[in-house]
N, C-alpha and C positions, 0 to 999 in steps of 0.2 A: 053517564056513568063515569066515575071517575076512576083514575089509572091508579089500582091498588099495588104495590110494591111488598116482595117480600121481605123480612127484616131478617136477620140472621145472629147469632153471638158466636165472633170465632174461637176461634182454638188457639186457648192461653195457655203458657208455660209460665211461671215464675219461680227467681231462682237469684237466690242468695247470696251473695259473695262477701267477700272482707270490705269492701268498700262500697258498696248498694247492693239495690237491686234491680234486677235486669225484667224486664215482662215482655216474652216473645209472644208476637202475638199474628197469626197466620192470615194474610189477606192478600190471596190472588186475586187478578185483575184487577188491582186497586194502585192508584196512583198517587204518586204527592198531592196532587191538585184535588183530588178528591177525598181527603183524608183531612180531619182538624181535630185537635188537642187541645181541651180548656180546664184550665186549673180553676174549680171553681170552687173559693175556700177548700174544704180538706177531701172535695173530693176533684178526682181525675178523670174527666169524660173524652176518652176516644170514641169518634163518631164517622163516618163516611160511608162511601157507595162505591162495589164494584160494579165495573161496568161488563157487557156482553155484547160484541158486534157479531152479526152473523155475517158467517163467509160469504161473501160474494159470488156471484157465478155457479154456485151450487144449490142446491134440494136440501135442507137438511129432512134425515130420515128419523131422527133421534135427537132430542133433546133434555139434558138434563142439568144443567149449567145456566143460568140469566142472570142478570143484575140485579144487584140485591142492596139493601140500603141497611147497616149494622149501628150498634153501639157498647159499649161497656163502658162501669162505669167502675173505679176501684177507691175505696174511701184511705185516704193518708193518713199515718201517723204521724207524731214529732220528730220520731227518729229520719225522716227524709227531710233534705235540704231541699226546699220548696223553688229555691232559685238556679239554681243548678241541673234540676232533670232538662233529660235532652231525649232526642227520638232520633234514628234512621230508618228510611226503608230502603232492603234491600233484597232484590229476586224474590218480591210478595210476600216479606216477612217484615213489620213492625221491630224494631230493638227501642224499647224506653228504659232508661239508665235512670234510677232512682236515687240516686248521692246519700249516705249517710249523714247526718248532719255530725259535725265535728263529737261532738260531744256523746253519741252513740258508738263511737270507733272504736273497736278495741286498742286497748293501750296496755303494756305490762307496767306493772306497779313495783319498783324497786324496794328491797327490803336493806337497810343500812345499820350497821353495829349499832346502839344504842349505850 
């Protein structure tokens, strides 16, 4: 029988700013080393596995928590700068920074006597 895994879709936030966009994306027990990002053409696939060690030394009475292997996947416009997005994790939260590309920036357009 082979070891079936449960798959999961976390809990996304995305959120707009003047200069990209940001995709919080929620993954406890998940580590750098378990976590990969591939830009594949115009789509963004975030993929990895949290992990679950059981306490040592103890009984557990209750469980509801195990490790679980996810993905999302979010398709790009032109408006993001393909070479520039970046990722942190930090305290089990994903930040992926999606860069405007120059030419989607707002810019105010000057109006001159004529």
């Amino acid at each position: 029988m082979s070891d079936e895994k449960n798959y999961f879709v976390p809990a996304t936030d995305i959120v707009e700013m003047e200069d990209g966009v940001h995709i919080f994306m929620d993954l406890p027990g998940v580590g750098t080393g378990d976590l990969s990002i591939d830009l594949e053409e115009d789509e963004l696939v975030i993929r990895g596995e949290s992990r679950y060690l059981p306490v040592e030394g103890g009984r557990t009475l209750h469980s509801e928590f195990r490790g679980m292997n996810f993905q999302r996947t979010f398709t790009l416009s032109d408006m993001v700068e393909r070479d520039r997005i970046s990722a942190s994790l930090k305290d089990g939260v994903l930040n992926l920074f999606l860069p405007k590309a120059e030419a989607m920036k707002p810019r105010r357009i000057l109006v001159t006597d004529s």
